[in-house]
N, C-alpha and C positions, 0 to 999 in steps of 0.2 A: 432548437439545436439542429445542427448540420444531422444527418441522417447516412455519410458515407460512411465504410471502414475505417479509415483513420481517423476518423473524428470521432463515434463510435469506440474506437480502442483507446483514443487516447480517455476519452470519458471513462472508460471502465478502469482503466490502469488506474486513473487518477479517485477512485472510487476503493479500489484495493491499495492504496497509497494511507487515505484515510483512512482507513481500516485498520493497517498496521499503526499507523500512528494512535490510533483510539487504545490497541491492547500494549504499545510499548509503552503509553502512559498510563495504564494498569496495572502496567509491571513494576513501573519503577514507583508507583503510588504506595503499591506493595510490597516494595522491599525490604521491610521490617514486618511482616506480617507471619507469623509463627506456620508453619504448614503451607505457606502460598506456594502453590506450584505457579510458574512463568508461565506466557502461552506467545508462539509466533504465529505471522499468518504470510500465507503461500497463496497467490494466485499468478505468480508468472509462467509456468507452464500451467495450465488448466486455460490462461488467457491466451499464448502460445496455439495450443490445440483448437479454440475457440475461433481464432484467429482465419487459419489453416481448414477452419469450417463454413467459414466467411457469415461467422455468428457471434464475433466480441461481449456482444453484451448476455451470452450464454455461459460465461465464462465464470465458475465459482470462485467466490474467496475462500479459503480453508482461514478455519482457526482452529489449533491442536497444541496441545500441551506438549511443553519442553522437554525432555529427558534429562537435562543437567543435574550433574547430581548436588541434594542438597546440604545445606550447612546443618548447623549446632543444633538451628531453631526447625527444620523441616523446612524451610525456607529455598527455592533454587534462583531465583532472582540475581543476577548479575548486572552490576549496576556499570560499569564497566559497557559488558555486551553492549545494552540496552539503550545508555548516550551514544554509541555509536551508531546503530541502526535508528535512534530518532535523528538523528545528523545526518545519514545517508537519506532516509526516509523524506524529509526536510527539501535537501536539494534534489530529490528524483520528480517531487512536487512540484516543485518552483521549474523544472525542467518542461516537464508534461504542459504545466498551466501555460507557460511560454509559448510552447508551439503550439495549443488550441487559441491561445491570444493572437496569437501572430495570425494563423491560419483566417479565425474570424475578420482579423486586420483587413486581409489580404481578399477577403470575401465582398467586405464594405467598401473597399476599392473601388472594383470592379461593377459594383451593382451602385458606386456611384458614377461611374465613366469617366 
């Protein structure tokens, strides 16, 4: 793998991308599960800051439990929220891979002449 900052961040991003995606499909795997508390995860600032350190791959993913309040069953799972952010989650993916795709593209180019 490339070894600059932006190849570097775009790796981590795309490492915190999966991430999220791994606990929104725990969430929504759980959304009938009596007591489930939800959980998100946060690494855009913490990557931000990492960033700004010129240390990307320093950069934590948080995973922390939701505050929303819950249903009948103890339940806080929003199934609602949760399509949305695996949908968002999705194409910030497909974004990120694009331009480490492209970048690598654009690598092989040049080191073909």
């Amino acid at each position: 793998m490339l070894d600059d900052i932006a190849s570097l961040t775009l790796q981590t991003a795309i490492a915190g991308l999966g991430q999220r995606q791994r606990v929104t499909a725990n969430n929504i795997a759980n959304s009938e599960t009596p007591g489930f508390t939800a959980s998100t995860v946060d690494f855009e600032n913490a990557l931000a800051s990492a960033v700004a350190q010129g240390q990307p791959t320093g950069a934590a993913i948080g995973v922390t439990p939701t505050t929303d309040p819950a249903q009948v069953n103890g339940n806080n799972v929003s199934l609602d929220k949760e399509f949305v952010a695996a949908t968002k989650t999705t194409l910030q993916e497909q974004l990120l891979t694009g331009t480490l795709t492209a970048k690598f593209g654009w690598l092989s180019t040049v080191l073909k002449g």
